[in-house]
C-alpha positions as protocol buffer text, in pm:
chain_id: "A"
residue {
  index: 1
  type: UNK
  ca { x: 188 y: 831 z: 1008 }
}
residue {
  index: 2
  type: UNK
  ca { x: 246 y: 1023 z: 654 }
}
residue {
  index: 3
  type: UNK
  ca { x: 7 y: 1263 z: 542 }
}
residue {
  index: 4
  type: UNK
  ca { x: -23 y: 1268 z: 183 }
}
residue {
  index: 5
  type: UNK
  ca { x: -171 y: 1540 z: -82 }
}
residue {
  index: 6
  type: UNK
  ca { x: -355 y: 1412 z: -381 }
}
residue {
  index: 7
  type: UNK
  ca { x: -184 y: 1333 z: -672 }
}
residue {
  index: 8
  type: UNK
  ca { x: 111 y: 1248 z: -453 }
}
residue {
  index: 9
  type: UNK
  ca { x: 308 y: 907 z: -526 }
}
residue {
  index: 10
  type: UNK
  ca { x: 340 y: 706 z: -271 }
}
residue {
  index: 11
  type: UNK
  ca { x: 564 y: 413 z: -451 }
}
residue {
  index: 12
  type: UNK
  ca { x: 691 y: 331 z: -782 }
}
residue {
  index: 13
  type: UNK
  ca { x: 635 y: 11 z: -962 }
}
residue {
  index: 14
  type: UNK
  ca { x: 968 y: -157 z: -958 }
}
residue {
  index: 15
  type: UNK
  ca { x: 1127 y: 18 z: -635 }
}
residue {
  index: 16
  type: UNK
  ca { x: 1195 y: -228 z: -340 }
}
residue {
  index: 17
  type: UNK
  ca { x: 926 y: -275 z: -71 }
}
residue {
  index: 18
  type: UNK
  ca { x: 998 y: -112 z: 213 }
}
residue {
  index: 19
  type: UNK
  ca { x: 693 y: -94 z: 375 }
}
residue {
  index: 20
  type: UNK
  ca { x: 301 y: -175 z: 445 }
}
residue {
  index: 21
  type: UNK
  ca { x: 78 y: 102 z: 399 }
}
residue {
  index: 22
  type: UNK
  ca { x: -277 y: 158 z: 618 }
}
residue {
  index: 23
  type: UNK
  ca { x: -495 y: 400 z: 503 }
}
residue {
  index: 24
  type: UNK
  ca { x: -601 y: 580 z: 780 }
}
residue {
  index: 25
  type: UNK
  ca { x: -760 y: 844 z: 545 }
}
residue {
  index: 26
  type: UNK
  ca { x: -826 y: 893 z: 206 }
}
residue {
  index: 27
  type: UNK
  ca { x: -793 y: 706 z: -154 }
}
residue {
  index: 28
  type: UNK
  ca { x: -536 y: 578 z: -298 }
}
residue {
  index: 29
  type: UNK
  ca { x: -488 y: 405 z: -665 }
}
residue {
  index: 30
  type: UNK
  ca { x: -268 y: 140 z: -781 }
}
residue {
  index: 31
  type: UNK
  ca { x: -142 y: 218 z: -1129 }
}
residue {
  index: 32
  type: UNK
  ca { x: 91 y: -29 z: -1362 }
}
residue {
  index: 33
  type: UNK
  ca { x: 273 y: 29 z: -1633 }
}
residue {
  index: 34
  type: UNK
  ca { x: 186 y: 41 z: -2020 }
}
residue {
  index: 35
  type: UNK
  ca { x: 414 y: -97 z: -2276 }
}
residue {
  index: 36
  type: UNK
  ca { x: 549 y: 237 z: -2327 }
}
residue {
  index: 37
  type: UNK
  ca { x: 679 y: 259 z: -1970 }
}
residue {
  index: 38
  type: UNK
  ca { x: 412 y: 535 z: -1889 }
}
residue {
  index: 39
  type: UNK
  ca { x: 137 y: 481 z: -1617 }
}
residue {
  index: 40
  type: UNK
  ca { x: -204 y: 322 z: -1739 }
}
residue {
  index: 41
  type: UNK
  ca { x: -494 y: 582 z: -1710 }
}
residue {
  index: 42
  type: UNK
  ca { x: -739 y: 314 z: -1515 }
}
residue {
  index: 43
  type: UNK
  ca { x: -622 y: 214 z: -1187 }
}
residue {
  index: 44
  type: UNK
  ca { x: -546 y: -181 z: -1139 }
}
residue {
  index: 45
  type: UNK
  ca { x: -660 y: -128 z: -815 }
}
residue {
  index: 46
  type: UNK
  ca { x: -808 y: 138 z: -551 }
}
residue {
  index: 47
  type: UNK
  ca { x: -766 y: 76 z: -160 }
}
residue {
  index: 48
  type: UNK
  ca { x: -968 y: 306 z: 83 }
}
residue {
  index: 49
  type: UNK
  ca { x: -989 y: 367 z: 457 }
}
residue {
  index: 50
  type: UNK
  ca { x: -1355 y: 243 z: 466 }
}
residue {
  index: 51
  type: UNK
  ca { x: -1243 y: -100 z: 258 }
}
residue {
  index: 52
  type: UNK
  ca { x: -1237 y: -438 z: 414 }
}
residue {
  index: 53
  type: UNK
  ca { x: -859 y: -439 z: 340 }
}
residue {
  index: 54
  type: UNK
  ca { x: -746 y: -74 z: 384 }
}
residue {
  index: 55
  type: UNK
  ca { x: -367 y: -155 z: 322 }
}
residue {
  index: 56
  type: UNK
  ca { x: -158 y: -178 z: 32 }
}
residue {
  index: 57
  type: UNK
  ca { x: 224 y: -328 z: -5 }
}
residue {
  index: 58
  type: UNK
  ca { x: 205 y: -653 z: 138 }
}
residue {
  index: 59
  type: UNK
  ca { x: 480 y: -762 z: -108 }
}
residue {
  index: 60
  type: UNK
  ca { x: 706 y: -649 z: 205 }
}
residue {
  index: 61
  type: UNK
  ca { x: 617 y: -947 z: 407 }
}
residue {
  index: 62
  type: UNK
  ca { x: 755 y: -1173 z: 106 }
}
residue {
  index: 63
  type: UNK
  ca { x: 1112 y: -1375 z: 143 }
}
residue {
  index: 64
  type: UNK
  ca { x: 1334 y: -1247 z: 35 }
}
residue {
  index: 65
  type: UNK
  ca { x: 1144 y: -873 z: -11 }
}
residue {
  index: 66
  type: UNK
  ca { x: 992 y: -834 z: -342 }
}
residue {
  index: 67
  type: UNK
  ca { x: 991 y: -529 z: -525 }
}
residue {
  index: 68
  type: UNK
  ca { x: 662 y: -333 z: -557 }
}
residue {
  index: 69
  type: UNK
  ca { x: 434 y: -455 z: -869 }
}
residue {
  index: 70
  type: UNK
  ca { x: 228 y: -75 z: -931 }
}
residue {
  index: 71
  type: UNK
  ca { x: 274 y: 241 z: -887 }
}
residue {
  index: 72
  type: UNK
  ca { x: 46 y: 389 z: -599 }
}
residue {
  index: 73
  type: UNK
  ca { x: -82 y: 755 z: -644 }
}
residue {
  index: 74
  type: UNK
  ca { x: -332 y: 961 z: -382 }
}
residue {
  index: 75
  type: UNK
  ca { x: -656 y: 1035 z: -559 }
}
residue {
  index: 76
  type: UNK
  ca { x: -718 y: 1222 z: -238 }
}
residue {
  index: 77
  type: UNK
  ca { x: -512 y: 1386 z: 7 }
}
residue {
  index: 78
  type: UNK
  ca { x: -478 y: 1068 z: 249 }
}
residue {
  index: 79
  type: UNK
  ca { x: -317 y: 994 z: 594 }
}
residue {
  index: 80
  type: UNK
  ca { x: -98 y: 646 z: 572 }
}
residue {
  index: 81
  type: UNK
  ca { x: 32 y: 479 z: 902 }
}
residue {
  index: 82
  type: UNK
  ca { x: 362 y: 320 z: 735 }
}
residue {
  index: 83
  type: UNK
  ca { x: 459 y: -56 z: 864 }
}
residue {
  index: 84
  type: UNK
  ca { x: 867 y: -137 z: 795 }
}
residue {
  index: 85
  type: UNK
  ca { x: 927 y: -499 z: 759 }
}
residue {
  index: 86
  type: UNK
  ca { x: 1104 y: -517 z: 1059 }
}
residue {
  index: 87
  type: UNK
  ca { x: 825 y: -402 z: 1259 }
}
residue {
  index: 88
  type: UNK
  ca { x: 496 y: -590 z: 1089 }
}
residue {
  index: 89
  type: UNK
  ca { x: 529 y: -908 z: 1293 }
}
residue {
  index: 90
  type: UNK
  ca { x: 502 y: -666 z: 1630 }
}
residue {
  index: 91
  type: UNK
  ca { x: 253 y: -429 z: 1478 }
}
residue {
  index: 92
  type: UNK
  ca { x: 6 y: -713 z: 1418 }
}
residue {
  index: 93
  type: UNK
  ca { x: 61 y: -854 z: 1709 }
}
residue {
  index: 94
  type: UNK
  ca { x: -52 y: -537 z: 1877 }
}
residue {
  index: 95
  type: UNK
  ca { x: -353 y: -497 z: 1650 }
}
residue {
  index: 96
  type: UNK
  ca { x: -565 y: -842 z: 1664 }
}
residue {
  index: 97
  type: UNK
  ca { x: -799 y: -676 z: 1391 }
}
residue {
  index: 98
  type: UNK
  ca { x: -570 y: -571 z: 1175 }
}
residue {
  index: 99
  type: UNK
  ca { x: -403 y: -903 z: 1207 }
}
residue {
  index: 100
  type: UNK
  ca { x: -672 y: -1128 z: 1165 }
}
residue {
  index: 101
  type: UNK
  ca { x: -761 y: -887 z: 854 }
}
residue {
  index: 102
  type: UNK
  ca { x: -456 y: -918 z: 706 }
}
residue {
  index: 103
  type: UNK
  ca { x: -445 y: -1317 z: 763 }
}
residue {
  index: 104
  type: UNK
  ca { x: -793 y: -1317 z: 569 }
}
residue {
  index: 105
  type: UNK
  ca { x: -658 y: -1161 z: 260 }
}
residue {
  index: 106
  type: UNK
  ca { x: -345 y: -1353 z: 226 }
}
């Protein structure tokens, strides 16, 4: 579990995925990337703790690993429980909710 201030980024567009990302608390945005290489001023996305799919990243489950297609930035501080590859298939094995949540989306 990372606790994260606002305004904080959490990944950059283009950087490997490395991870899943719950939030446990908090906002955060998804951002891309403007022609100019600078961040767009309207998120693409926003994931939330109170959201029907609180998680962000799921590029990581992709073979062979993707990298990450926006930039994610806390628009409040936030508390993220952070899922390595290596240890998704275990983790949602040991949460049925979160599994069958993240089988929905897919």
């Amino acid at each position: 579990v990372k606790y994260v201030p606002k305004d904080e980024v959490v990944c950059k567009e283009g950087d490997p995925s490395e991870a899943l990302y719950f939030v446990i608390e908090g906002t955060v945005a998804m951002f891309k990337s403007t022609e100019d290489g600078s961040l767009a001023t309207q998120p693409s996305s926003v994931t939330r703790a109170d959201s029907m799919s609180p998680w962000f990243g799921d590029v990581v489950a992709s073979k062979p690993p993707k990298r990450r297609n926006t930039t994610a930035v806390c628009t409040d501080a936030s508390k993220l429980l952070i899922v390595p590859p290596e240890k998704l298939s275990h983790f949602l094995e040991l949460c049925p909710f979160f599994h069958g949540m993240y089988l929905l989306s897919a």
